[in-house]
Backbone as CSV, one residue per row, in Angstrom:
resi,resn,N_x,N_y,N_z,CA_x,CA_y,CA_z,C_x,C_y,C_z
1,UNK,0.843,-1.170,0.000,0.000,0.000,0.000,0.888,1.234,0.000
2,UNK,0.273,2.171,-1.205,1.040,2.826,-0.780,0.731,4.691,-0.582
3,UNK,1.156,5.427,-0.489,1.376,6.591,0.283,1.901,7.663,-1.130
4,UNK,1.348,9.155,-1.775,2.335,9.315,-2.399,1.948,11.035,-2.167
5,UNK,2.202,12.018,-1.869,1.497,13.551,-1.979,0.250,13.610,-1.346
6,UNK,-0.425,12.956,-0.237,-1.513,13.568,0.165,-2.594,12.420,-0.674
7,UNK,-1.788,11.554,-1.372,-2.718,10.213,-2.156,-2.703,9.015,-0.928
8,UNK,-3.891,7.952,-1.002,-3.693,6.850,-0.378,-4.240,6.119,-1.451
9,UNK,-3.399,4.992,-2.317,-4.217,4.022,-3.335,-4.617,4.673,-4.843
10,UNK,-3.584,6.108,-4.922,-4.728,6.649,-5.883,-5.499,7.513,-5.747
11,UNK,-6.563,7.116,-4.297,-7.171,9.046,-3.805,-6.862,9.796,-2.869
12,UNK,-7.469,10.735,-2.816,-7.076,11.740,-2.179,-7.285,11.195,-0.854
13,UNK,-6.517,11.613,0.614,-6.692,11.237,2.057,-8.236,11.621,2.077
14,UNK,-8.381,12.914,1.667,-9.923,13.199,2.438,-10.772,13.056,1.365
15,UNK,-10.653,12.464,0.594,-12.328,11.924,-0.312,-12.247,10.648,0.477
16,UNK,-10.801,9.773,1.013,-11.338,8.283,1.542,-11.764,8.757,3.012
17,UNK,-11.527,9.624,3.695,-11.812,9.763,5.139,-13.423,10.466,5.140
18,UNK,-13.955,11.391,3.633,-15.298,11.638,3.763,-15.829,10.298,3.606
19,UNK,-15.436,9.121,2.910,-16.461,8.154,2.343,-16.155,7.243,3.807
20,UNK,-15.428,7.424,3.977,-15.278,6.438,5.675,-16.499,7.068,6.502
21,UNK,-16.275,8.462,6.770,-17.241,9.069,7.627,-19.106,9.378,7.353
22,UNK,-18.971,8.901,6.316,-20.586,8.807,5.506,-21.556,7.340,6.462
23,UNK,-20.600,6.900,6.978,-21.132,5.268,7.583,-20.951,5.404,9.472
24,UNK,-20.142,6.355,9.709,-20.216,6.551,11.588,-21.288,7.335,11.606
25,UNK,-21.868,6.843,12.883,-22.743,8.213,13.574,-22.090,9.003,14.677
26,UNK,-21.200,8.104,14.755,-20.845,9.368,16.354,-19.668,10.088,15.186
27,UNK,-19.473,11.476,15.109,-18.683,12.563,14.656,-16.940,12.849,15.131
28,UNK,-17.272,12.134,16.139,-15.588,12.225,16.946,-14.833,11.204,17.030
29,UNK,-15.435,10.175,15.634,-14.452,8.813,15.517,-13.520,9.677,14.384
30,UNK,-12.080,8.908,15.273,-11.000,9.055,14.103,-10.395,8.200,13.117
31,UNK,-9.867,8.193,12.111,-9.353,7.155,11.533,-7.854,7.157,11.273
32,UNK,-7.296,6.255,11.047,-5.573,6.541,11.312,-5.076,6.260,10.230
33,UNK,-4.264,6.918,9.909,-3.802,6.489,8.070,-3.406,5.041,7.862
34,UNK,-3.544,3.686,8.792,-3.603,2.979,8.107,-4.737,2.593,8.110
35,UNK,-6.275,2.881,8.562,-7.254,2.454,8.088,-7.607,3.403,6.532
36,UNK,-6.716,4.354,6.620,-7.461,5.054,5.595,-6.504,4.529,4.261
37,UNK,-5.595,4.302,4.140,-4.578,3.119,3.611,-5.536,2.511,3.109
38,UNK,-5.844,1.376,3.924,-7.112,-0.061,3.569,-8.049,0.496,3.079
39,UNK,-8.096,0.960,3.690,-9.775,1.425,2.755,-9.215,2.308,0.974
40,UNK,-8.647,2.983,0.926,-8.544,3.347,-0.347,-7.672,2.180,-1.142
41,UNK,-6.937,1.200,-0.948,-6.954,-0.052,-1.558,-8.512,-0.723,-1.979
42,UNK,-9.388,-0.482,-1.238,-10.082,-1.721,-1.022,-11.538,-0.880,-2.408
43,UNK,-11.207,0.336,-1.929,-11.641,1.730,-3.535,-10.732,1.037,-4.860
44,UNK,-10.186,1.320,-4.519,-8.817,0.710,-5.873,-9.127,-0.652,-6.239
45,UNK,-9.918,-1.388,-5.772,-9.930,-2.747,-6.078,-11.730,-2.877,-6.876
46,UNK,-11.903,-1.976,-6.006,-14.240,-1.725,-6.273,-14.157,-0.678,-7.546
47,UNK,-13.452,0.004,-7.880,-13.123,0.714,-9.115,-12.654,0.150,-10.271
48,UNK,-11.724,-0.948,-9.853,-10.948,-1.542,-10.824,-11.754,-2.521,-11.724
49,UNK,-13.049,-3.248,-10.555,-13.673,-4.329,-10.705,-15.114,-3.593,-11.574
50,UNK,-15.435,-2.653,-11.298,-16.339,-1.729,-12.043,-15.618,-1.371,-13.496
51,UNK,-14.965,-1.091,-13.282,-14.131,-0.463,-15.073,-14.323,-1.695,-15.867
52,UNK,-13.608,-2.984,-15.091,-14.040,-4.156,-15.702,-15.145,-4.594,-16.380
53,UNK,-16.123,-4.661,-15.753,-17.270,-4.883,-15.630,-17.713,-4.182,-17.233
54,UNK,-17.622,-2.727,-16.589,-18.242,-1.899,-18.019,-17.768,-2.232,-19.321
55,UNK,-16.702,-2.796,-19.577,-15.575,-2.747,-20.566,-16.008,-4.319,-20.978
56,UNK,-16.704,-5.321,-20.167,-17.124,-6.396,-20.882,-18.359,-6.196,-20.900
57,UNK,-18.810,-5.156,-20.258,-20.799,-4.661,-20.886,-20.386,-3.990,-22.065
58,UNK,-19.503,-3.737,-22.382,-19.477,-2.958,-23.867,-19.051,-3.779,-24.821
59,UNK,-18.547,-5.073,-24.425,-17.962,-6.038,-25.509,-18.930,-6.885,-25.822
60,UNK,-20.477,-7.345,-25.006,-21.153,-7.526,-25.167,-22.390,-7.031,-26.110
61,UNK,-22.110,-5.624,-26.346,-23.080,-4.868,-26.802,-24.233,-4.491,-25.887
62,UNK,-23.777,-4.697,-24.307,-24.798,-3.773,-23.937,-24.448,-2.632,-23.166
63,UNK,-25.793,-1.582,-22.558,-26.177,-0.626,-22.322,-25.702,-0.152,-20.933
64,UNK,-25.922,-1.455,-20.247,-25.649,-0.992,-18.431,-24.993,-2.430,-18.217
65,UNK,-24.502,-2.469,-17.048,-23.347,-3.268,-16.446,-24.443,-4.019,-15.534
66,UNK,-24.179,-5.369,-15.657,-25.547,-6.548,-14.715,-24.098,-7.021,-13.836
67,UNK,-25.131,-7.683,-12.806,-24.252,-8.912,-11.976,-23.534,-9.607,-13.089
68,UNK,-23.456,-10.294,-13.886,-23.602,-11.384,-15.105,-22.033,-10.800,-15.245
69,UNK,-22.003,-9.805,-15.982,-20.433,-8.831,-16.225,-19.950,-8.562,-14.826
70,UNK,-19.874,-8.475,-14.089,-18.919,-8.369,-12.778,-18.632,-10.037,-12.605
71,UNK,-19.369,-11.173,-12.753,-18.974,-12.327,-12.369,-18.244,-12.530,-13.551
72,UNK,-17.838,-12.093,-14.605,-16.920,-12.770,-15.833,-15.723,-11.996,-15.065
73,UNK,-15.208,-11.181,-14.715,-14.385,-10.595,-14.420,-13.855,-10.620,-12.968
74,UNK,-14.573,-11.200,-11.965,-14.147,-11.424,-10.403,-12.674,-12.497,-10.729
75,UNK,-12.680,-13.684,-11.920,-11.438,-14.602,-11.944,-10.091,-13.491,-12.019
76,UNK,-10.338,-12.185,-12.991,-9.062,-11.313,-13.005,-8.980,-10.624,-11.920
77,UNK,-9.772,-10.342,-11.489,-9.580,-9.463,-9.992,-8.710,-10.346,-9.252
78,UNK,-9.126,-11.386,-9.177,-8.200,-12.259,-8.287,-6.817,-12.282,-8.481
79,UNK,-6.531,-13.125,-10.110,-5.221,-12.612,-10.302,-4.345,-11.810,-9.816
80,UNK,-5.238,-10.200,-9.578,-4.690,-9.580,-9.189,-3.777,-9.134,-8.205
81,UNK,-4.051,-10.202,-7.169,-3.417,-10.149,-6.136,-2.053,-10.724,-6.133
C-alpha cells in the first residue's frame, strides 16, 4: 500500500476519510492512516472491478453493467493479487 502527496491508493486522504465518515454516527471517531490506507486499496480494487465490468458490458453490446459482467471478471480481480 502505498502513500504518495496527500494520495492513499490513488485518492485523495480526504475523499477516503469523507467516504469512511458517511457510515459513523458518532462525529468524533478518528481514523488513522492505516485504516485510511485499507480502505482506499479496497476503492482501488471496487473501481478496478467496475471499469471491468463496463468494458465487458461494452464487448457484449450492452447498455448498463448486470451482476452477469462483474462475475466474468471477479477470476481477473483475483489474479490480481
Amino acid at each position: 500500500m502505498e502513500e504518495r502527496g496527500g494520495r492513499a491508493g490513488g485518492f485523495r486522504k480526504d475523499t477516503v476519510d469523507r467516504l469512511l465518515r458517511l457510515h459513523f454516527r458518532d462525529g468524533r471517531i478518528r481514523v488513522n492512516a492505516d485504516a485510511q490506507l485499507l480502505m482506499a486499496e479496497l476503492l482501488k480494487v471496487f473501481v478496478r472491478a467496475a471499469a471491468r465490468a463496463a468494458r465487458q458490458a461494452q464487448a457484449e453490446d450492452l447498455n448498463k453493467v448486470d451482476i452477469e459482467q462483474l462475475e466474468k471478471v471477479l477470476p481477473q480481480l483475483l489474479l490480481d493479487f
